[in-house]
N, C-alpha and C positions, 0 to 999 in steps of 0.2 A: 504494500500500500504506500502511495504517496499521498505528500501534504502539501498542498499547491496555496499559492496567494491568488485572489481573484476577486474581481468585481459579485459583490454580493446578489446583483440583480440579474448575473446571470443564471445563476443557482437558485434564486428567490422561490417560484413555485415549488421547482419541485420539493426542495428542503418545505416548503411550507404542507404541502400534500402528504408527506412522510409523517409529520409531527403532528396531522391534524389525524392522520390512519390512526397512529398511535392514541392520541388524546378518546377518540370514537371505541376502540377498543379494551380501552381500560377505564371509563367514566360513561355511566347510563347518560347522565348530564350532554355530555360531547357527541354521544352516540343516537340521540334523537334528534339533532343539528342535520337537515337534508347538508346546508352547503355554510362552510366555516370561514368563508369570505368578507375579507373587511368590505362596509360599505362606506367609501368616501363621501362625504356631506362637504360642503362649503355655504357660508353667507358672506355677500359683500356689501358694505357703502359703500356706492358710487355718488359722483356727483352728475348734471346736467351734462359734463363733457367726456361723461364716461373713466374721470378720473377716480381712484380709490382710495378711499381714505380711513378707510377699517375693514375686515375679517374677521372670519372663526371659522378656521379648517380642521375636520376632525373627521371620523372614522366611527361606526358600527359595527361591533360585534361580542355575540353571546349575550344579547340583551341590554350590554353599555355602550355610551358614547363616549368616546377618548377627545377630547381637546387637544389638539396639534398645538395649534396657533389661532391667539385670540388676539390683535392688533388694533389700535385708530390711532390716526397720526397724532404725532406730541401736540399740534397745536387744537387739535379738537377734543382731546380727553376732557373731564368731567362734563360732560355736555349728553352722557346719558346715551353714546353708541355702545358701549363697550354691554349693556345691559340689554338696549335692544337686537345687538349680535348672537348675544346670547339664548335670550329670549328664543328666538328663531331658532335658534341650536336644540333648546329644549322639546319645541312643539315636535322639532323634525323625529326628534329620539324618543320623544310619546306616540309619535304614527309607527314607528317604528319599532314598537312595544318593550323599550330600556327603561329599565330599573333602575336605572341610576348615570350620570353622570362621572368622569376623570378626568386629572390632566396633571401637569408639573409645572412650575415654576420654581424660579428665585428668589431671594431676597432681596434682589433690586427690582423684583418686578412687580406684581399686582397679587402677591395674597393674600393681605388686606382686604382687597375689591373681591376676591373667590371666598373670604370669611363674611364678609357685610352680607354675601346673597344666598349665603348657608351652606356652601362647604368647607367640612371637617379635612385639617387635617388628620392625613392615617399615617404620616410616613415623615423621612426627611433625612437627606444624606449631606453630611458636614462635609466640606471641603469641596464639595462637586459643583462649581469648578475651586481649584483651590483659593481660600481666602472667604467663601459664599457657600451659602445653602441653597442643595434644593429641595422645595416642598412638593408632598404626592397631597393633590387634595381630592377628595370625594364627594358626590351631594346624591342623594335618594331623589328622585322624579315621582 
């Protein structure tokens, strides 16, 4: 056997098909799942010229929605996008029938703003990146 370096997305499915055969085979949970597919979601501000000035990109799957990237430009924050981003993020992941909500951030970023709208942190690793934390946070839908 060899142990090769390689771009991850050339392996992506199948390594991902392997580990979901597995997960299906040893978990009742996994094993009533037809397809273990993330579903990508996106919400954007736009303006009139098509420019964008906030997002929430995030993913579906096993009943949660993961939060990538949640964004509005520095000069528009507290102005109430960063909730209506969300917002929409929520509805899509209740048509969607999750349980709950995730995501990560830093301590220079917004968790704060993910505690004011009720989620917990569950997690939190020191130094990642060094010098800063990062926080796992979680919210029930």
């Amino acid at each position: 056997m060899n142990i090769i370096f390689s771009n991850y997305g050339v392996y992506k499915d199948y390594i991902n098909e392997q580990v979901d055969k597995y997960n299906r085979e040893h978990s009742e949970y996994f094993g009533s799942y037809k397809d273990l597919k993330y579903d990508d979601f996106g919400f954007f501000a736009i303006d009139e010229n098509d420019n964008i000035f906030g997002a929430i990109i995030g993913r579906v799957k096993l009943n949660w929605a993961h939060i990538d990237i949640l964004w509005v430009d520095e000069e528009l924050r507290k102005n109430g996008y960063a909730s209506i981003l969300l917002s929409k993020a929520v509805d899509y992941a209740k048509e969607k029938n999750c349980i709950g909500m995730r995501t990560e951030t830093f301590d220079l970023n917004a968790k704060e703003f993910y505690e004011y709208i009720g989620f917990k942190t569950v997690g939190e690793i020191k130094d990642f990146p060094p010098g800063h934390t990062e926080y796992i946070l979680a919210k029930r839908i």
